[in-house]
MARLUMKOL-366145 format. One record per residue: residue number from 1; residue in three letters; x, y, z of N, C-alpha, C, O in turn. Coordinates in nm, 3 decimals. Each point is the difference from the previous one (the first is absolute). Layout:
N
REC num residu      nx      ny      nz     cax     cay     caz      cx      cy      cz      ox      oy      oz
REC NUM    ALA       X       Y       Z       X       Y       Z       X       Y       Z       X       Y       Z
...
% end
This chain:
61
REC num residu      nx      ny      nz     cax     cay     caz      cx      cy      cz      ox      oy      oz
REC   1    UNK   9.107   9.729  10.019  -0.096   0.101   0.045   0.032   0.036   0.145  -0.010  -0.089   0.086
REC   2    UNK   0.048   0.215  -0.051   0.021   0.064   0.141  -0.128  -0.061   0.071  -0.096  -0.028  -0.071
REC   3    UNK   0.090   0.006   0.213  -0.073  -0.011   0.078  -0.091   0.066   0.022  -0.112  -0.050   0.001
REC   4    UNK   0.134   0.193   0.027  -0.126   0.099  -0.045  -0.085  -0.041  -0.052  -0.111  -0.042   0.033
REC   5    UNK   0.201   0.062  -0.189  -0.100  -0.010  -0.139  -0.133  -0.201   0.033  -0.113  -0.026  -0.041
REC   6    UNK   0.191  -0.037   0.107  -0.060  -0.151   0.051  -0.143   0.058   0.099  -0.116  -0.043   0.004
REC   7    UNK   0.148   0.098   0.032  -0.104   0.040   0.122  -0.080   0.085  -0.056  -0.101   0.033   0.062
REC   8    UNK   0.127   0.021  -0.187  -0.133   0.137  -0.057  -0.036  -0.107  -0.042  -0.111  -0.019   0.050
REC   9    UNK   0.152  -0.107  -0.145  -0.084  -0.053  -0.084  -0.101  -0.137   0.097  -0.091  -0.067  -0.048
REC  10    UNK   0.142   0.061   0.185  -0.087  -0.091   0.063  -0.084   0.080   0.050  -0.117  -0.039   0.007
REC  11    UNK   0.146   0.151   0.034  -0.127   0.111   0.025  -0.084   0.030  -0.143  -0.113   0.047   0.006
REC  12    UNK   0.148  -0.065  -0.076  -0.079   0.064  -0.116  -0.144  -0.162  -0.025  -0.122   0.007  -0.016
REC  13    UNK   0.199  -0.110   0.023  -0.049  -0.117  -0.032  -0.145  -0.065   0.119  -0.111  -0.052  -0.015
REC  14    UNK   0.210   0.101   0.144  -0.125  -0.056   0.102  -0.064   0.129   0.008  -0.041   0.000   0.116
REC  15    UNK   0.010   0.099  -0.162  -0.096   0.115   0.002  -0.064  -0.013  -0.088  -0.105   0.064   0.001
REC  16    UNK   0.135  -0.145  -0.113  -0.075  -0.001  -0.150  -0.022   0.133  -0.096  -0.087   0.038  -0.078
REC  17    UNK   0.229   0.018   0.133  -0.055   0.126  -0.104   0.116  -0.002  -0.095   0.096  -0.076   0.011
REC  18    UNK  -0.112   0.164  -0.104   0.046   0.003  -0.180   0.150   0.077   0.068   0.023   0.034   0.116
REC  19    UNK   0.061  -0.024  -0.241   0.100   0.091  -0.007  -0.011   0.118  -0.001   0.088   0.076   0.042
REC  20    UNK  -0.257  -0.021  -0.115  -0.053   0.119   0.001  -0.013   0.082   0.125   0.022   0.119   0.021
REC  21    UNK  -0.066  -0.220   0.058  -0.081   0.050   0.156   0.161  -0.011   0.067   0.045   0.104   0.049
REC  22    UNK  -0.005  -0.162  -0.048   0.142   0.008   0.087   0.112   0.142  -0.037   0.085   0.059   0.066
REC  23    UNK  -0.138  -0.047  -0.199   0.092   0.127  -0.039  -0.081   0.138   0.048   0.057   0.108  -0.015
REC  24    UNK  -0.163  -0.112   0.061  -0.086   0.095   0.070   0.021   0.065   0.140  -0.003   0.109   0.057
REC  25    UNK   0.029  -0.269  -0.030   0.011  -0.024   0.160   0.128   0.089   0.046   0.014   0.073   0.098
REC  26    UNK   0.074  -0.107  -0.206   0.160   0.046   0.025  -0.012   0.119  -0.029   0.054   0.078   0.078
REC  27    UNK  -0.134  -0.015  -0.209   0.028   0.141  -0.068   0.093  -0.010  -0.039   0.097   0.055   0.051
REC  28    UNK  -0.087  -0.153  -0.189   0.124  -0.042  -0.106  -0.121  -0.038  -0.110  -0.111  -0.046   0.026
REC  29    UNK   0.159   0.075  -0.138  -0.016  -0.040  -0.127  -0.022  -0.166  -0.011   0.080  -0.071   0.061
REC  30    UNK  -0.156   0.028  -0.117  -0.050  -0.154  -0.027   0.138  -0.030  -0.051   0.055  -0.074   0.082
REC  31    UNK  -0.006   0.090  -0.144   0.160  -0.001  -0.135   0.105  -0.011   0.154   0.094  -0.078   0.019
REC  32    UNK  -0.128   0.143   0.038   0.138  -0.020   0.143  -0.012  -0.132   0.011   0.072  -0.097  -0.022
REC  33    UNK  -0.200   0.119   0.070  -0.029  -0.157   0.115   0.032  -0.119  -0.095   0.075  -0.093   0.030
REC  34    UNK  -0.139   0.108  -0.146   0.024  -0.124  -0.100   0.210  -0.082   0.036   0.041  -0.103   0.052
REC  35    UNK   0.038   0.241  -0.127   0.072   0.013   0.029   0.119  -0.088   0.084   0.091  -0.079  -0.024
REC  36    UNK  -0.164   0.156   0.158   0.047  -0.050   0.145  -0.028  -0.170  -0.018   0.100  -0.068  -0.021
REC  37    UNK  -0.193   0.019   0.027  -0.037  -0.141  -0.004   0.045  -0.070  -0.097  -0.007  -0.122   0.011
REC  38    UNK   0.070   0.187  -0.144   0.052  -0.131  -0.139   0.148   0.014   0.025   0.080  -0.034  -0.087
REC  39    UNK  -0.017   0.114   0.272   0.148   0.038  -0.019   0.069   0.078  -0.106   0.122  -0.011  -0.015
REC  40    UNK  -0.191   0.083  -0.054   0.038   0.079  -0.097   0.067   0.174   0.067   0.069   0.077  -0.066
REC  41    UNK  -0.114  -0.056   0.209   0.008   0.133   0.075  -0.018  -0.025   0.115  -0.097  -0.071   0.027
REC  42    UNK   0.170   0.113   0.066  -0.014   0.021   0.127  -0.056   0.134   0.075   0.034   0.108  -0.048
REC  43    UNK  -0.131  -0.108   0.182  -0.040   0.086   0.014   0.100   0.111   0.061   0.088  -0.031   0.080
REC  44    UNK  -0.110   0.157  -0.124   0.117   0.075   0.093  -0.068   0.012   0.176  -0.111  -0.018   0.051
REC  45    UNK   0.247   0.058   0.000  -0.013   0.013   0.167  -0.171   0.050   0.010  -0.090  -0.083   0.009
REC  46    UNK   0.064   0.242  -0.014  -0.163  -0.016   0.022  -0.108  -0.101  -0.029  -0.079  -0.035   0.087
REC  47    UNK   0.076  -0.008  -0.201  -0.102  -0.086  -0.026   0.076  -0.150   0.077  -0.089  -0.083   0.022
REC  48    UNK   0.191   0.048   0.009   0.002  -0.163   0.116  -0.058   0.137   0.104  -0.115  -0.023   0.037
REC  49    UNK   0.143   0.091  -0.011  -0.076   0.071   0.169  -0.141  -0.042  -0.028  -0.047  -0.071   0.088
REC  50    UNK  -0.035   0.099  -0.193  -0.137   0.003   0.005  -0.003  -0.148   0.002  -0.043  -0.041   0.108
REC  51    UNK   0.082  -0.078  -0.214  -0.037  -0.119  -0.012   0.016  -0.036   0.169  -0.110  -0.018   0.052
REC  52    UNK   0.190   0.009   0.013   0.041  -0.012   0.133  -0.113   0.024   0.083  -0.049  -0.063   0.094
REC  53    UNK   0.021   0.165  -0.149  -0.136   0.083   0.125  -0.109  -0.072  -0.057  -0.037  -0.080   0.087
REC  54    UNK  -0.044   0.065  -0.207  -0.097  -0.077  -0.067   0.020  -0.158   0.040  -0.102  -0.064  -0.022
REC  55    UNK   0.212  -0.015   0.076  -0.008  -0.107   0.016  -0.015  -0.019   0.163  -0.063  -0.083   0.066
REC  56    UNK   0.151   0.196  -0.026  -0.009  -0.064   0.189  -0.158   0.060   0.010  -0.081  -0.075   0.056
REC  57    UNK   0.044   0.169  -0.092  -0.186   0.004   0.046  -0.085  -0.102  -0.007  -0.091  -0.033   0.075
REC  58    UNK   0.139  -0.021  -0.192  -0.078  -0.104  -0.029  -0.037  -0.122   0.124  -0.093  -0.049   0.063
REC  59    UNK   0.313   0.040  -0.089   0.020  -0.123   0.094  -0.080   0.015   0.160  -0.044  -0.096   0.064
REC  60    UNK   0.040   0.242  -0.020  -0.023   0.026   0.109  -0.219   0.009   0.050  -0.054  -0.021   0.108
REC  61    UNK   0.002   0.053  -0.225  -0.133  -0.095   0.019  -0.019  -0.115   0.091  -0.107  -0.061   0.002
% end
């Protein structure tokens, strides 16, 4: 699993939210995100820009 994809799913986990709400967050299809996390697909260049931006905000709280 890319590092990225490590860091959506520890963001996804200490936020407590679903695959649903994370595919919202991004503006991707639930079926992406699933996806992304079983290593089945990688995100293209825009969507790591957004995961990137959705994780340093976070971090930056």
């Amino acid at each position: 699993m890319p590092d990225i994809i490590k860091q959506l799913e520890t963001y996804r986990l200490e936020n407590k939210i679903s695959q649903e709400q994370l595919a919202e967050k991004l503006d991707v299809a639930f079926s992406t995100v699933n996806r992304w996390l079983n290593g089945k697909a990688k995100p293209n260049k825009i969507q790591t820009y957004h995961i990137e931006k959705l994780i340093i905000k976070k971090a930056k709280k």
